[in-house]
MARDRENFI-686288 format. One line per field, with one value per residue (C-alpha): residue in one letter; chain; x, y, z. Coordinates in nm, 2 decimals. Layout:
loba c(a:...)
mimar c(A:...)
X c(X:...)
Y c(Y:...)
Z c(Z:...)
// end
This chain:
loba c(x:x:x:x:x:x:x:x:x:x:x:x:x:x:x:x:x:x:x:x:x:x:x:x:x:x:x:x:x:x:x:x:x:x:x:x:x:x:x:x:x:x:x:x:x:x:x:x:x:x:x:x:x:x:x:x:x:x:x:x:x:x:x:x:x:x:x:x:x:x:x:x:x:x:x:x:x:x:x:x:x:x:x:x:x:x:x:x:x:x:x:x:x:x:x:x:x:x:x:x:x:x:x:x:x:x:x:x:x:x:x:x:x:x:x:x:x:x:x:x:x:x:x:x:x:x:x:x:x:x:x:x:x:x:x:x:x:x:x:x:x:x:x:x:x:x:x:x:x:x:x:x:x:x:x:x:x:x:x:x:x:x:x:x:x:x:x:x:x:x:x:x:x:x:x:x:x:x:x:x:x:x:x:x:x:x:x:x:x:x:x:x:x:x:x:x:x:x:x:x:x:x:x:x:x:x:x:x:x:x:x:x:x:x:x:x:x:x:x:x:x:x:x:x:x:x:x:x:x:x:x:x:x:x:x:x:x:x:x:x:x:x:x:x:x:x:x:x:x:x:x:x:x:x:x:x:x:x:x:x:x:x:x:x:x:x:x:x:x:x)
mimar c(A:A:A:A:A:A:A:A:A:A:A:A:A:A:A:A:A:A:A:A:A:A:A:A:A:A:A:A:A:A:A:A:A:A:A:A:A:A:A:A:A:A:A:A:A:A:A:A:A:A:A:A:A:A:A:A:A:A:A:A:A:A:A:A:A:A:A:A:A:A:A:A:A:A:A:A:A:A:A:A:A:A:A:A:A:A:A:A:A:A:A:A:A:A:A:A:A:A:A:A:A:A:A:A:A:A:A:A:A:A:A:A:A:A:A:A:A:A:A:A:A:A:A:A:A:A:A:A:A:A:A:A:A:A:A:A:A:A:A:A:A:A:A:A:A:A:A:A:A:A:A:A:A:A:A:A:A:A:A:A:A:A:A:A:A:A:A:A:A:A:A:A:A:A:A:A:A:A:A:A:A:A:A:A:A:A:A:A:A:A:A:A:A:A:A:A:A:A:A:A:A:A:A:A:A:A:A:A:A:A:A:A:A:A:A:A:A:A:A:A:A:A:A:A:A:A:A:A:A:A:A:A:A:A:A:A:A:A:A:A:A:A:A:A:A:A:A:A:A:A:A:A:A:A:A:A:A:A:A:A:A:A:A:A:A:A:A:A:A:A)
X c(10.10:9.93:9.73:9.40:9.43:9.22:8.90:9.08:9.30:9.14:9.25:9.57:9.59:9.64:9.95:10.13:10.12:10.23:10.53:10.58:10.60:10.85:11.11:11.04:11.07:11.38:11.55:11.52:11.64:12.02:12.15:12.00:12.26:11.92:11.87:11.52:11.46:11.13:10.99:11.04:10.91:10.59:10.52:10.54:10.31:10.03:9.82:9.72:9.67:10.01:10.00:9.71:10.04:10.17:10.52:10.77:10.95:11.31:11.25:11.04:11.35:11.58:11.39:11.42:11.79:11.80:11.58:11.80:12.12:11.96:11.82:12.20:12.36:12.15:12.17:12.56:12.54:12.24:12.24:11.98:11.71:11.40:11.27:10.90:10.78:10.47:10.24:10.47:10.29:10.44:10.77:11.06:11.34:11.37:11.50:11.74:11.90:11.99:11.95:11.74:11.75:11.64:11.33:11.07:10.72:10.50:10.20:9.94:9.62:9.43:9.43:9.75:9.87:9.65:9.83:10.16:10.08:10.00:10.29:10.60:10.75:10.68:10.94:11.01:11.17:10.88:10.58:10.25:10.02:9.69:9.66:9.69:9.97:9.81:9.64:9.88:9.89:10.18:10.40:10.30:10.50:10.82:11.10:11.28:11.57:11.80:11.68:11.40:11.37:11.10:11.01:10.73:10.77:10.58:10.32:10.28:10.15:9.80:9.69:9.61:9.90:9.77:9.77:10.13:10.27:10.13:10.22:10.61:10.56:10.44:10.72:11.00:10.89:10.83:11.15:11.45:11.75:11.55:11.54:11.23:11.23:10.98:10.93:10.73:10.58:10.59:10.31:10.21:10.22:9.98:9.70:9.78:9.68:9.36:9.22:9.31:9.65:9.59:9.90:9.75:9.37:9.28:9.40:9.39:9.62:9.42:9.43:9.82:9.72:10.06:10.29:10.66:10.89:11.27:11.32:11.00:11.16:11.47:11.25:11.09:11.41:11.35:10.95:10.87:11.03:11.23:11.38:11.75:11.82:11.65:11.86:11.76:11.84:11.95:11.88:12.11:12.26:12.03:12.05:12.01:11.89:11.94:12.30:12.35:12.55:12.42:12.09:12.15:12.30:12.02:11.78:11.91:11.93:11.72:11.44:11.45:11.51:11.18:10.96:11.14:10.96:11.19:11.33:11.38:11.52:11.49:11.68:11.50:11.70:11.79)
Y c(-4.12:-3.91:-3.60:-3.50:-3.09:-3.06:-2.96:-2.70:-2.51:-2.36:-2.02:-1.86:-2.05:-2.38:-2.27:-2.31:-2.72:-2.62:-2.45:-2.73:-2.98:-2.80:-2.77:-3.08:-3.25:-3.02:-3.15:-3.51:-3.49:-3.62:-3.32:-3.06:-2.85:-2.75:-2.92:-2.91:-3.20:-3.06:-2.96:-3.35:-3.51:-3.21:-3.36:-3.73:-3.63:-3.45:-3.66:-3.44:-3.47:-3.28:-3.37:-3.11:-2.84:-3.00:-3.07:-2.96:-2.66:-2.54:-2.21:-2.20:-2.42:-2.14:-1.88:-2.01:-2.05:-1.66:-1.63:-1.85:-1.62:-1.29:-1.36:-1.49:-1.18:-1.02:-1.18:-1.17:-0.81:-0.81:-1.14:-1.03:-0.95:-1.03:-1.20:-1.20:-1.41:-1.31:-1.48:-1.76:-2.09:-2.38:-2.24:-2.41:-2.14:-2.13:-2.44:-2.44:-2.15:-2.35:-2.05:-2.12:-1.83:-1.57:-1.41:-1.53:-1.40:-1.59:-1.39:-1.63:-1.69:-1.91:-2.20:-2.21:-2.21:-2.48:-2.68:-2.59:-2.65:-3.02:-3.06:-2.84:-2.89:-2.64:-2.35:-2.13:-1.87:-1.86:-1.67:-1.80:-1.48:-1.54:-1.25:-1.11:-0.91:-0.61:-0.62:-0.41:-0.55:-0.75:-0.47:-0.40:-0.76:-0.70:-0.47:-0.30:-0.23:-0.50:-0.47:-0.64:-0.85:-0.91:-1.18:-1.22:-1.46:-1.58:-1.32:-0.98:-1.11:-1.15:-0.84:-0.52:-0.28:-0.03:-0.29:-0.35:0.00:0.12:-0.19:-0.12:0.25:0.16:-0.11:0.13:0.38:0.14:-0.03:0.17:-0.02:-0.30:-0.47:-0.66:-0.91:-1.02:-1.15:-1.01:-1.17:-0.98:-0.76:-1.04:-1.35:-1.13:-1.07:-1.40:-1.52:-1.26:-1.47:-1.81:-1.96:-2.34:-2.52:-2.86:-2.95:-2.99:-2.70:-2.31:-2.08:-1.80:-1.46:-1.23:-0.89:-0.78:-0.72:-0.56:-0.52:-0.54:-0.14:-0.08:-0.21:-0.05:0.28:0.20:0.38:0.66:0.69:0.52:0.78:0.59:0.30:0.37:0.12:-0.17:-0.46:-0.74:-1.02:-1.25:-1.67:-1.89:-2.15:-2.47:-2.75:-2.81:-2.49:-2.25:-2.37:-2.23:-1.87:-1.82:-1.84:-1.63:-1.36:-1.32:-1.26:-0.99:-0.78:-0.66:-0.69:-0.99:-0.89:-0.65:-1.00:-1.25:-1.28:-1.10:-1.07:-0.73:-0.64:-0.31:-0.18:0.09:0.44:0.36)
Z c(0.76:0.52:0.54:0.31:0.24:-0.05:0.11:0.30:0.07:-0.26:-0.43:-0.39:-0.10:-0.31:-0.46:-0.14:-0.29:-0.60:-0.48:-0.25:-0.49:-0.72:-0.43:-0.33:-0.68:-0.72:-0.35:-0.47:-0.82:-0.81:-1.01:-0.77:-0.60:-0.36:-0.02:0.12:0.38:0.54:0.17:0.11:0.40:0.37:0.01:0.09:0.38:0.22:-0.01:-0.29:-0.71:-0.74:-1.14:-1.16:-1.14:-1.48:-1.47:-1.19:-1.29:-1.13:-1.03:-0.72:-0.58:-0.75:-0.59:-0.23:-0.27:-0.39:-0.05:0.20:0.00:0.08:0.42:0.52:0.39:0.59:0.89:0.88:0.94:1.20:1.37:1.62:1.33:1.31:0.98:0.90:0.64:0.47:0.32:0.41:0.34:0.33:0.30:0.51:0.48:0.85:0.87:0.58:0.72:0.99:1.30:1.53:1.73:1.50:1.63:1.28:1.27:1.00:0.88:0.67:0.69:0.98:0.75:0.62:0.96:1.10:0.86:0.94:1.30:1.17:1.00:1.10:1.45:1.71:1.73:2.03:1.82:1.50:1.61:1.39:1.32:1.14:0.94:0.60:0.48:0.43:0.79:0.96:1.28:1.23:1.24:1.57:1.65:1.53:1.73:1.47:1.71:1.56:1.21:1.01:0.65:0.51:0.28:0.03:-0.14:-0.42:-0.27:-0.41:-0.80:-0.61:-0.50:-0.68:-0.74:-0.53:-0.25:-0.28:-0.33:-0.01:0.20:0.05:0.13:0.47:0.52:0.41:0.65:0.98:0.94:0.90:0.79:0.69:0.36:0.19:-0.09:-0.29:-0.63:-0.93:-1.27:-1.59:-1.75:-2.04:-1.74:-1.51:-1.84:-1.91:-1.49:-1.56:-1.85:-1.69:-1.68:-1.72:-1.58:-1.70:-1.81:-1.43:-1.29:-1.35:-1.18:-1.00:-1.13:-1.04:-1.09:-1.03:-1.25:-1.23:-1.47:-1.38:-1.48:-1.28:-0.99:-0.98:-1.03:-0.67:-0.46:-0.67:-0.61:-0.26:0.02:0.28:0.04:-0.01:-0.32:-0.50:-0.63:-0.90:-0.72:-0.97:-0.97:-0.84:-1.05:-1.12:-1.39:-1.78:-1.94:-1.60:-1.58:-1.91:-1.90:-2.24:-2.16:-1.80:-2.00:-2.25:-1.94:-1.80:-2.17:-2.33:-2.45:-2.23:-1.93:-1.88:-2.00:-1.75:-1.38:-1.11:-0.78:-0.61:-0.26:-0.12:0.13:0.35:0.46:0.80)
// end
């Protein structure tokens, strides 16, 4: 069986495919030390012009692994949290963490989950809210007696920097003792999204507005009240080039290492 999406998913929405496809691509390939069964079976599913994203790329597979890492480390110290997963997509991390019974709230829009509801199986423990991240109601749905992380993944690069700031702001303050991660794209990338970012001669990349340096986001603990430290959270291992501790080292000097895309995690004063 395969499923059209095309006429339902445009924008930012879209790129939920794109990431899709690179985690899939990256699951299959015989070298990969990443497992992603459901990203795989999502991708043979959906019938869709993936070859309009260019050629698959390693990192959004690298990036979930940094996720699955994060979310466990986590977890091990607060095994009756809550995760909420923001903007969450198509993104299968619940089921490669393999723990069913933490409490998950998804927060996307209506027709991102209409489509998971076609495609995922139905989970007593995840909680589908149709919403947008910056509508704050879904705070209102999560207890943060046992602790709380966040993810955004592959989120915040779309909305204006004002937008983010205050959601962090708000986050760090609701959730004591909570952490968030998200991931951010570098000052050139983001002019480069504003003036169109063609990933191939069919398809355009819609506009990331924001941008975050990795010195910019270790600044955050010291200008958002309520967040206790901020971490680079670096990439797992991968293959070819991103095995390379050469190359890894370079990234994280500079002047690299404030022109690479990054990861933060914040960890809010409990």
């Amino acid at each position: 069986m395969t499923i059209e999406v095309e006429p339902t998913l445009d924008g930012v929405a879209e790129t939920l495919l794109w990431t899709l496809r690179n985690r899939a691509e990256e699951s299959k390939h015989p070298g990969s030390s990443f497992t992603d069964p459901w990203s795989v079976r999502l991708y043979e599913t959906i019938r869709y012009d993936y070859a309009r994203f260019g050629k698959p790329s390693q990192v959004h597979a690298l990036r979930a692994a940094a996720v699955d890492r994060e979310t466990r480390a986590y977890l091990d110290g607060h095994p009756r949290a809550t995760v909420v997963a923001l903007g969450e997509g198509l993104q299968t991390t619940y089921w490669r963490l393999g723990r069913p019974d933490v409490p998950w709230l998804s927060v996307d829009l209506a027709p991102v989950h209409d489509l998971r509801a076609r495609l995922l199986p139905v989970e007593p423990r995840i909680e589908p809210l149709p919403a947008s991240a910056l509508d704050r109601s879904w705070m209102d749905r999560v207890d943060p007696a046992h602790g709380v992380f966040i993810c955004a993944e592959g989120l915040f690069m779309y909305f204006d920097r004002e937008d983010v700031m205050s959601l962090i702001a708000d986050c760090a303050a609701r959730f004591p003792g909570g952490r968030l991660f998200f991931d951010s794209i570098p000052a050139l990338l983001s002019a480069r999204t504003l003036k169109g970012w063609k990933l191939s001669d069919r398809y355009t990349a819609p506009p990331m507005p924001f941008s975050l340096s990795v010195t910019q986001a270790l600044r955050l603990s010291e200008q958002i009240p309520h967040i206790a430290d901020a971490t680079d959270v670096k990439l797992p291992t991968g293959r070819g080039l991103w095995a390379s501790r050469t190359f890894r080292a370079l990234l994280d000097r500079p002047p690299l290492r404030d022109h690479r895309p990054c990861m933060t995690l914040l960890t809010f004063a409990g």
